[in-house]
Structure formats: C-alpha cells, structure tokens
N, C-alpha and C positions, 0 to 999 in steps of 0.2 A: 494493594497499597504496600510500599515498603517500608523497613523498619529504618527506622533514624537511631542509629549509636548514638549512646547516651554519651555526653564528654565526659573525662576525666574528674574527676575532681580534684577542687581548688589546692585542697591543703598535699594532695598525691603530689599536682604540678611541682608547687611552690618548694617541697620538702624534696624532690628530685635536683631544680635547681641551687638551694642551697648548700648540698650535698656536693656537688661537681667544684660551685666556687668554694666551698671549703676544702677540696682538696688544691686547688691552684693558691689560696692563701696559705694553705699549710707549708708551701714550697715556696712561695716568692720571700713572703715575712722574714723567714729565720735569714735566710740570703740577704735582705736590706739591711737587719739586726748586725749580722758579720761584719756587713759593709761599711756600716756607719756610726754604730757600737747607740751608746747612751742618745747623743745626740749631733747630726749632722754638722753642726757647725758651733759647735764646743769650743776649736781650738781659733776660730773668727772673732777676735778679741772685740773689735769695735761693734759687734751683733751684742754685746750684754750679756749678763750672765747668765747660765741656765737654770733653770727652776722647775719643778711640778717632775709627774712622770714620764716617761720616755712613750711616745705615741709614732705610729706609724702617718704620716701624711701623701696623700698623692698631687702630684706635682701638674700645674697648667690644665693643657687637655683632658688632663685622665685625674682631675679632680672627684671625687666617689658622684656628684649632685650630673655632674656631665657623662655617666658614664652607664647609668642606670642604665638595664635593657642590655649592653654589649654580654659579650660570650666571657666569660672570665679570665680567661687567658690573653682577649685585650683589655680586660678592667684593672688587671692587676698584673704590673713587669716591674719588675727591678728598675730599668733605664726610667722609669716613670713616676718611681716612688722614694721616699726616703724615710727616716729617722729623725725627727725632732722632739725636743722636753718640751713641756708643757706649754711655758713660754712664747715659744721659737714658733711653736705649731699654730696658738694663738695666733702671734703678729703676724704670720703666713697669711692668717685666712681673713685679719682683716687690712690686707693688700700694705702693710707698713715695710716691706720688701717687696719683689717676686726674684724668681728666681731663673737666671738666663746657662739654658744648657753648653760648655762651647765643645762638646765632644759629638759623635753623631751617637756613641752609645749612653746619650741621654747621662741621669744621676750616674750611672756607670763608670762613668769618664768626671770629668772636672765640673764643679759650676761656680759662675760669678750671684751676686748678690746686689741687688741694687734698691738703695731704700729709697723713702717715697720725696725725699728731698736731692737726690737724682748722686749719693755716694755710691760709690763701686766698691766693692769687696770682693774679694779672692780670697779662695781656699787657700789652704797652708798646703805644701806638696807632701 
C-alpha cells in the first residue's frame, strides 16, 4: 500500500497567495495614485463634485467580483484600474456612468465617460 501525501494546508495555500498579490498591488497602486492623483475625474466638471476618500476601482473586465481566481498580475494593471473619491467609485458600481477606453493602453491612455441617460464626457487633456 502506498502513502498518499497529505495536502497542504489551507491557511499555508491561501497566506502564499495573498502574499504574491500583495506584492503586484504594492507596485500597480502607487503607479494609478501618480497617474490620477485624488480622483480620476476631478477636473470632469459635469461628473459632480468629489466627495469621501480616494479609493482604488477596477475598471469593466477586471472588476475585483470577475476576476477572483486569476494570477495577480492579470487581476491588477494600471491600463485596468483607476482612482476615484468616494463618490465617483460609488456611481461607478452602481452603472450611473461606465467608462469607454479610447486608447489600446487602457486607463493609461484617455477615457470617455458615458452616463446612464446616454451624455458623453471627455477627459480634460
């Protein structure tokens, strides 16, 4: 009879991967922060004012609920993420904009803004 290796354990696994995605959040974060300071669309007059604190949001596909399970280095990129206050992050997530990429390097590049009664907005350059 042979021996069956016992598996790992849970909290080993889980505390390894949390580990690795902390080091690719340690790196992507400060980079969106740079990129887009307090709040992504601040200087977006017709978005409303900004309010609460400054939170990290991810963008479309690479919302954190769709993304569970991936490797961290596609869970969390710049081109995918941004910066919004409290507010902003809010109406984000309940669909009162979305937000349309028009560069291929994603947030990296430019993006339009389209609220849910079909206004267009454009970044400031």
């Amino acid at each position: 009879m042979t021996a069956i290796p016992k598996p790992e354990p849970r909290k080993r696994v889980k505390g390894r991967r949390r580990r690795a995605e902390r080091k690719v959040i340690d790196r992507v974060r400060p980079a969106v922060v740079a990129r887009d300071g307090y709040c992504r669309v601040a200087n977006v007059r017709a978005m409303g004012a900004c309010r609460g604190a400054s939170e990290w949001a991810h963008l479309g596909e690479k919302r954190r609920f769709r993304t569970r399970g991936l490797p961290p280095d596609e869970r969390h990129t710049t081109a995918d993420s941004v910066m919004f206050c409290d507010g902003h992050h809010d109406a984000y997530d309940d669909h009162a904009f979305e937000i349309e990429k028009l560069t291929t390097g994603g947030a990296d590049g430019r993006l339009r803004y389209v609220a849910r009664d079909g206004t267009v907005l454009h970044e400031e350059p």
